[in-house]
Every structure is written in structure tokens, then in C-alpha cells.
N, C-alpha and C positions, 0 to 999 in steps of 0.2 A: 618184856623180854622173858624171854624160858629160865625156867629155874636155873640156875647155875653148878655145873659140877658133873664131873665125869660120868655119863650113863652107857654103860655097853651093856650089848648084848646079850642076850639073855643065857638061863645055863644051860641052852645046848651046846654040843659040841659041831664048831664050825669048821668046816675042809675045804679043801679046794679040790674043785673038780676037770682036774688037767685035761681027762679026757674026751671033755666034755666038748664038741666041735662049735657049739653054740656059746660059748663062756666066754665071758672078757676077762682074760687073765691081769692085761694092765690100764692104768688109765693115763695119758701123757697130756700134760696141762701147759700150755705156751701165754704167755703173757705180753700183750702189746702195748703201748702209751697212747692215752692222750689224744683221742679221735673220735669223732660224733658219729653213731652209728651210719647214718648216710651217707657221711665222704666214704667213708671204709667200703658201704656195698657200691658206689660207683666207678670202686677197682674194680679194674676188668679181671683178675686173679681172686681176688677176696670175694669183692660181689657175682661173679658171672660163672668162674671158671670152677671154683670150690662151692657153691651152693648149690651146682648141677651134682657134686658127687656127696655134698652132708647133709645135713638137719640143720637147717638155720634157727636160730632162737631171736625171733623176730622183735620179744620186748623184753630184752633183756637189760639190766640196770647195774651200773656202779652204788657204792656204797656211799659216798662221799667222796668231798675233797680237802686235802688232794692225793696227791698216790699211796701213800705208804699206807694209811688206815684199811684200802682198799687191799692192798696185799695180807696185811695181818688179819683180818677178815677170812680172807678165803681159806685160810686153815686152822684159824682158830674159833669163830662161830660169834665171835666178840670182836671189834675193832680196839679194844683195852685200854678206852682214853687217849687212843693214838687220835692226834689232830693235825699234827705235824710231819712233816719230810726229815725232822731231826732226829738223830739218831734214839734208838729206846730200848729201854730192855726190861722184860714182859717176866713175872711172875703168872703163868699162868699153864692151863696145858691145852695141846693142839689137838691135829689129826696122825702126829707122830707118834703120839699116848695110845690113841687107838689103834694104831699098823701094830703098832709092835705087841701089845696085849694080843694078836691074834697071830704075832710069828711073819709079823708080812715087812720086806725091803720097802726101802725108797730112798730117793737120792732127791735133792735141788743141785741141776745142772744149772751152772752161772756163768754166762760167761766173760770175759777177763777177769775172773776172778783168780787173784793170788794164792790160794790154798791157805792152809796153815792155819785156820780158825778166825782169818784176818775179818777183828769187828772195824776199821776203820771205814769212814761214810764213801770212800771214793777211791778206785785203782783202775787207772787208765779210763777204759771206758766202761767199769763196772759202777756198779751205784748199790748200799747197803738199807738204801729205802726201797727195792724194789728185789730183797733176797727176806721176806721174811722169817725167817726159820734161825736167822742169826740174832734176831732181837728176843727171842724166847731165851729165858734163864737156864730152862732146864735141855735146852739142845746148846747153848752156847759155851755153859759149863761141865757138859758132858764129853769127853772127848772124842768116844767113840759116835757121837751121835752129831759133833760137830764134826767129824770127818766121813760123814756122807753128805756135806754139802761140797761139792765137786764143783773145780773148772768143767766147762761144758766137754771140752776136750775127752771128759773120761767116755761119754754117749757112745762118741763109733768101736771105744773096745768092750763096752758090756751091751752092743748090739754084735761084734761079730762075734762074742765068744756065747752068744744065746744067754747074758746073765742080768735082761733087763730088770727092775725091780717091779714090784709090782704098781707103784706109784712113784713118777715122773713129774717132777716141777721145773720147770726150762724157763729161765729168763736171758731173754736174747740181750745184748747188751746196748747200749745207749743208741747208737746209730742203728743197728738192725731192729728196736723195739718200735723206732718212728719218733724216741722224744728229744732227740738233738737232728731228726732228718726231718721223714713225710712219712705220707702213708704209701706209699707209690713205693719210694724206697726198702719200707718194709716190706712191701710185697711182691718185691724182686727178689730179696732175702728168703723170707716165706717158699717162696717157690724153690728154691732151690734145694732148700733144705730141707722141706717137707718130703718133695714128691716119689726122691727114692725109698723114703721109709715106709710111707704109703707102700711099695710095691716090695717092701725086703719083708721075708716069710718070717724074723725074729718079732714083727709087728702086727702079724695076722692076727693076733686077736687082741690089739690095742684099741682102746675108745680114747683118740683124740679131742681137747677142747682146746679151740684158739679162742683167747677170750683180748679184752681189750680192761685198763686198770678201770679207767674213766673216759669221759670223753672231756671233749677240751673246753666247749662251751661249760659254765655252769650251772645252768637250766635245766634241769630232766635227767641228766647224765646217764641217756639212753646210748648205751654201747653196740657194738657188735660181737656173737659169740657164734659159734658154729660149732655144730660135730663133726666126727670124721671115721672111717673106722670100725671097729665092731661094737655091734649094741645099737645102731640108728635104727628109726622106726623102717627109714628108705632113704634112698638119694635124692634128693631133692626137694624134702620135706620141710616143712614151714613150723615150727609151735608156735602161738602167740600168747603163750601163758607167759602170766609177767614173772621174771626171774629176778633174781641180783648173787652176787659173791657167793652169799649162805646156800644157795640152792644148790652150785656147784660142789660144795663141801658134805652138803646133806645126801646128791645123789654118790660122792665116792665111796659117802659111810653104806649106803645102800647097798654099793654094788661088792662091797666085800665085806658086809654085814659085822661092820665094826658097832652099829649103836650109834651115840653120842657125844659131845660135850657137854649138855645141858645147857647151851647159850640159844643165839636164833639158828644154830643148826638145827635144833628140833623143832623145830615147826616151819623152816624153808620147804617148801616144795620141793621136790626133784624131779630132776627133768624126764621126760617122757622118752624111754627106752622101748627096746622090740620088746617084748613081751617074752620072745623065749631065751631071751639074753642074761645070764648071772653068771657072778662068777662063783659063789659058792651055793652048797647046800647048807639046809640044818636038821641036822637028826637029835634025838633023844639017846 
């Protein structure tokens, strides 16, 4: 495991480069349950209809099982002892430490989520092993930083007033994720609710990941993930570089040149982007 402990960026000074028509201003993270990467690509939606227009990340991997380790992972760089779906709460720090050290938004969209900082494990058809950002100490006792975990509801008003954040965590809720339905079902969902953002100009330069927690078997726990968006090498592109959780964490420190945690986000690989895609510079 990498040394441990908060490592950012170095001392330059980092900007954003709005102007830039090449730049991925945001990156918007979807999270699904519980599917072996083959059932998922022999949707016709998942496998057919979305891999003609992303980057398929062809071996890509879960962390373990079962869910929840897999979600505190993707933005912490550690799974923290998490072994369990029961509730936890994480002395530690995230990829929130790093946003904000550099000035940068983000929200976790939940949906049925009750608002109000609510740590209970279950509301309606929300689930609190699968919103990690509420088991971190230092987001759940903050208030202000526990009130950018948002019902999903808030999405269509800081997409039409233009005030997306720059990092996006979206956890569909139980039935639309696939882990009280199917994958078919999720992918009726999926479509629906992707396709116009795809095409609304507040997302022109969003780098989309539809990622999967785990798969269901647990053998291999080779998932399905895709790009979407800006930053893909092309459409219809294939990687077979093998990934997992930390890769996606390591490519968002990448793309807004936040640096580190010092866990396996430093040394996951990140995924393989167009080449003249960033979202910032670094000057001296």
C-alpha cells in the first residue's frame, strides 16, 4: 500500500482553464449494483447502444465484497477496514480534502435521500452503504460539507441554472441502481436519464463514468465501466488495461490536478484520456 497521508500537488499555481474548448470542466460518476460485467454488456443499451458512443473499460475490476468497501474506495484511496454493508464512520480524509484545497464544488446526488445530514442505514429506497461521503467523520460532522450531499432532485436545478459542480457522485436509488430489480431495468432507467444530458450544452464538457459497485458473482469481480463525454480517446473505443475503484479516483485527481491521498490512489493507474483533454494548467 502507498504511504499514507494527504499528498497534493505541488507549488504551482493551479487554474482553470474555462476557455479552453478542449477541457473537461466536470466529471459525473453513476454508480450501479451488483452485475457481472457480461450480463451488463449483453444490454442492448449498456452493451450495444452506449459502447458505439464511449470508451469501454474492458477489465475493469471491483475492490471487494461487498458494496460499501467498494464505494468508500472510490473516494478515499483506502477501503478503511470497511468489510461490511453496516453502517461506519471513517476517520480519515477523501477526494473532498483535495476539491476543496484547490477551490473546486462537488455534490453526492442520492436519490430518495431525506436531506438533513440523515446518517440512518435506510429511507425509502435510499441505502447509507452506497452514499459514501456520509461515513467520513470529517464530511459528516461538518455541516457545511454535509449539506452538499443533496437529494438527487437538486441535479435538474444546478444543470438549468449552469451551476454544475465540478465533481458529480450520483447514486441512483435501489431499484434504478439494479440491486432490488435487474439490469434491464437499470437500463431503461439509465436511458432515460442519461440521454438528454448527454445532449444539454450545461454537460458539453462533462467526462461521464458509469461504473458498476461489484459484480454479483464472487469470482473475479470483473464489472462493467464506460466513458462517456469529454476527454474519451473516441467512440467506440475499447482500453484493456486492467482497472479497479482506485484508478477512477486517481484519474479525477489527474484531471483537476488535485495530487493525492497517499493510499493505492497513488499508484492506481488512470485511465487512458484524449491526449489534449485537461482540465487545468500549471504554471510557476
Amino acid at each position: 500500500m502507498a504511504e499514507k497521508g494527504l499528498r497534493l500537488a505541488s507549488n504551482k499555481i493551479v487554474k482553470r482553464i474555462s476557455s479552453t474548448k478542449n477541457s473537461i470542466e466536470n466529471v459525473f460518476v453513476i454508480v450501479f449494483e451488483n452485475a457481472n460485467a457480461n450480463d451488463v454488456l449483453n444490454d442492448a443499451y449498456f452493451g450495444k447502444e452506449l459502447t458505439t458512443k464511449g470508451s469501454l473499460l474492458s477489465n475493469y475490476h471491483g475492490l471487494r465484497h461487498p458494496s460499501q468497501p467498494n464505494y468508500i474506495g472510490m473516494i478515499a484511496g483506502s477501503t478503511h477496514n470497511c468489510f461490511f454493508d453496516t453502517n461506519i464512520d471513517i476517520e480519515g480524509q477523501t477526494i473532498v480534502d483535495l476539491l476543496e484545497d484547490r477551490n473546486l464544488s462537488w455534490k453526492s446526488y442520492q436519490e430518495s435521500y431525506p436531506g438533513g445530514c440523515f446518517t440512518g442505514d435506510r429511507y425509502e429506497t435510499y441505502a447509507r452503504k452506497h452514499n459514501p461521503f456520509i461515513s467520513f467523520n470529517n464530511i459528516r460532522n461538518n455541516a457545511t460539507r454535509c449539506a452538499r450531499i443533496v437529494n438527487s432532485n437538486e441535479l435538474e436545478t444546478d444543470t438549468e441554472r449552469g451551476t454544475l459542480p465540478a465533481f458529480m457522485f450520483y447514486t441512483p436509488d435501489m431499484n434504478h441502481d439494479g440491486h432490488d430489480t435487474s439490469v434491464q431495468f437499470a437500463s431503461q432507467w439509465l436511458k432515460e436519464f442519461l440521454e438528454p444530458k448527454l445532449a444539454h450544452p450545461s454537460f458539453a464538457s462533462t467526462l461521464f463514468v458509469i461504473t458498476y459497485d461489484e459484480s454479483r458473482t464472487y469470482f473475479g469481480n470483473h464489472i462493467y465501466t464506460l466513458l462517456l463525454g469529454k476527454g474519451i480517446p473516441h467512440p467506440g473505443s475499447v482500453d484493456g488495461t486492467r482497472y479497479n475503484h482506485y484508478s477512477l479516483l486517481a484519474t479525477i485527481e489527474q484531471i483537476f490536478a488535485l495530487g493525492n491521498l497517499g493510499y493505492n490512489d497513488a499508484s492506481a493507474a488512470p485511465f487512458q484520456l484524449h491526449p489534449d483533454c485537461a482540465a487545468f494548467s500549471n504554471s510557476k
